[in-house]
N, C-alpha and C positions, 0 to 999 in steps of 0.2 A: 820580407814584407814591410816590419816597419821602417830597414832602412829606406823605400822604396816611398813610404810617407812622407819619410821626414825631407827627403829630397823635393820632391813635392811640394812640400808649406815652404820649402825657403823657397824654391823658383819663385814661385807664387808672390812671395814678401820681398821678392826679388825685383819681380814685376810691380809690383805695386808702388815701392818705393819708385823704380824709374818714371811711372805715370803720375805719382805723386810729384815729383822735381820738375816731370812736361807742366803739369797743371797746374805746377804753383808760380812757376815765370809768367805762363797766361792769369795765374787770380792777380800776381803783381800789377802787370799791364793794366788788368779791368780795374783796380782796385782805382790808381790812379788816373783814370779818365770816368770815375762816378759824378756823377754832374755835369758831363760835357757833351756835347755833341759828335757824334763819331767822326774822327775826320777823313775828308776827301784823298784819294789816292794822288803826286803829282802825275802831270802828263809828262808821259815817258816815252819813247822810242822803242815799240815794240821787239822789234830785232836787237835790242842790248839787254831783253830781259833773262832773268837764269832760266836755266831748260828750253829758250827759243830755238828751233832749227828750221833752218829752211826745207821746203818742199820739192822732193825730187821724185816725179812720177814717167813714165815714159814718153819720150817725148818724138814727133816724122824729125827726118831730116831737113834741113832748113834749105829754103828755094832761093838762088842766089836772085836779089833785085836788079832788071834790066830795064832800059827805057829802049822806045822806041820812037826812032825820026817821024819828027811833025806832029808828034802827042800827047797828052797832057796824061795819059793812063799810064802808069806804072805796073810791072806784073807782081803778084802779089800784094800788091793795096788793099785795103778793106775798105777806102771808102775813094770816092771821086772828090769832095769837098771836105775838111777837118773840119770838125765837132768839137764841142767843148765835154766830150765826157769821158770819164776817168779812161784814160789808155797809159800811164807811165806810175813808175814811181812818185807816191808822195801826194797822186792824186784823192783827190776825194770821193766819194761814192755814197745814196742815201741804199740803204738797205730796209726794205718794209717786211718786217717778221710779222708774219700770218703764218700760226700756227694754231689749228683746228682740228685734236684727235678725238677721238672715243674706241673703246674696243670694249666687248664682253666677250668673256673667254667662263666655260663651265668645263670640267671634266669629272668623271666620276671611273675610277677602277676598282672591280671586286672579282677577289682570287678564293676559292673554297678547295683546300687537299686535306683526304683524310687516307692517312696508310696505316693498314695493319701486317705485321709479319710475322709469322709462328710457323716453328719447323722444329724437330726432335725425330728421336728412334723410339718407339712404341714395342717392337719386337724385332729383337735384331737377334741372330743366331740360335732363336731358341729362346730367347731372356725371358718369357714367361714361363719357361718350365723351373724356372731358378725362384729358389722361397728364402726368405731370412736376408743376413747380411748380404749373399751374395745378389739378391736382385737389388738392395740401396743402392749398390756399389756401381748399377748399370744408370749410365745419363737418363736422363728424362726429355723435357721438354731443352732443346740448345740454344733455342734462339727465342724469345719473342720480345714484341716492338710495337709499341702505339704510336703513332704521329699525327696531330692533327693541326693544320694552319689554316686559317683564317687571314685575310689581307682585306678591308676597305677603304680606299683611298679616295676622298673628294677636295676636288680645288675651282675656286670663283675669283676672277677677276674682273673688275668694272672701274673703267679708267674714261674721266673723261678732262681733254686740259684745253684752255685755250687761252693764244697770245695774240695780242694785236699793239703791233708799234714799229717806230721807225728810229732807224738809230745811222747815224753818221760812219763809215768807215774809211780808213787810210789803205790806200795800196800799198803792200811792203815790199811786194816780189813779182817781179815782170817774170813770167816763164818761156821757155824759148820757143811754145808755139804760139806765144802769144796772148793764154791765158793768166788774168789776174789773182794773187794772192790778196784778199784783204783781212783786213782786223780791224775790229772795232770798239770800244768800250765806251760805256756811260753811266754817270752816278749820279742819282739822284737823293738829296738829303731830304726828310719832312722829319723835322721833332726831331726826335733823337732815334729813329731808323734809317738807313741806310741801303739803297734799294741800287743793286750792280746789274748791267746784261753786258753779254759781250758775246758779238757775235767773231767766228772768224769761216774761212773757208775760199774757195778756189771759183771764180768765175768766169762767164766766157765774155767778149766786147760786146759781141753780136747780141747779148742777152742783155745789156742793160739799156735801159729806155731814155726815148728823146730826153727827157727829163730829168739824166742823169741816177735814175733809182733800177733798183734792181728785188724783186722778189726773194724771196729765201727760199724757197722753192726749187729756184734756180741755180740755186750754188752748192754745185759738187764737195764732197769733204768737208758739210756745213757741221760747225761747233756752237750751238746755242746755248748762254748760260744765263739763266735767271735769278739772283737769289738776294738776300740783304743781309746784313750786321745790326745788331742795337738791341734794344730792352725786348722788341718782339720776339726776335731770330732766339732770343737768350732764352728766354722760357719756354719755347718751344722744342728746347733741346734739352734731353733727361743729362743731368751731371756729369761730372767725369768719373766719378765713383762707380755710378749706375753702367756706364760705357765700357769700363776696364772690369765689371763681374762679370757684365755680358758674355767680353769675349772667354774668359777665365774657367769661369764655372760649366763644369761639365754636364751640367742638369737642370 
């Protein structure tokens, strides 16, 4: 057992130091950008970022394009006249994120088991006619057993979030039925916060508007992300000390 402690407190001093070395490259970092403004990310080429991969979902087989004498129709065309809105790589696209939840969620479970068990030989061959040592010597009760469990379990949730904005995306990926990959990010600085969204996800042509925008609603495989960097994001977030007991401590 104690070697089974001691093993324990080092893992533990083990861990601690490694999150200490994480945390102290990042207090370096912070250290030397006290006073300044958080800076902007450059624009980059989504598709050379680390971890990018492309989107491979299933896909009809492709309709070979034929024309037909004396006509300006094409088979397979989506449109009679070209449009100026996102159809290739590279193009641009407005995406207007409307997002508007609420949910309440209540549950309540309660479990009541109460067991009792008793069993023995009271008179087995005669054993009351036996007096003195030899009736000690006969079992008594063999079994008994109290159980009693109790279970209340209650859980409440109440969520409500809502977004409202437009943000500009790049097509990165033509799909071969035609459906568009885009991505999109924007940063905005005020003071010394730092306010990121980015949207990415899979859309169809037919679904974006004269106007060249497109709903979030509307895009399959949608990835919405909201959030900032700076003095606010900072104090809103408990230590790295408080982070690394969390996951550690067993209680």
């Amino acid at each position: 057992m104690c070697f089974l402690h001691i093993r324990r407190i080092a893992l533990t001093g083990t861990m601690l130091s490694v999150a200490a070395m994480a945390g102290g490259c990042s207090s370096i970092d912070r250290l030397s950008q006290i006073g300044e403004t958080p800076k902007l990310s450059a624009i980059e080429n989504p598709t050379t970022q680390p971890g990018y991969k492309p989107v491979q979902l299933p896909m009809p087989k492709p309709e070979a394009v034929s024309y037909n004498a004396n006509s300006l129709w094409r088979n397979g065309s989506r449109s009679f006249f070209k449009d100026q809105r996102a159809h290739q790589i590279g193009d641009l696209l407005t995406v207007t994120v409307n997002i508007t939840d609420q949910a309440n969620f209540a549950n309540e479970t309660q479990r009541s088991r109460i067991l009792t068990e008793d069993s023995g030989i009271t008179n087995f061959l005669g054993a009351s006619l036996l007096s003195g040592n030899a009736a000690k010597a006969l079992p008594g009760r063999l079994l008994t057993a109290d159980s009693n469990s109790i279970t209340d379990g209650k859980g409440l949730i109440q969520r409500q979030e809502s977004l409202t904005t437009n943000i500009a995306a790049v097509v990165t990926q033509l799909l071969p039925n035609g459906n568009l990959v885009v991505e999109g990010k924007q940063e905005i600085r005020v003071n010394y916060e730092k306010r990121e969204l980015i949207v990415a996800g899979i859309v169809r042509p037919e679904d974006i508007q004269s106007d060249n925008t497109i709903d979030s609603s509307k895009i399959a495989e949608a990835r919405i992300a909201y959030g900032g960097h700076g003095e606010i994001s900072d104090l809103q977030q408990p230590r790295y000390g408080s982070q690394v007991m969390d996951v550690l401590l067993p209680f």
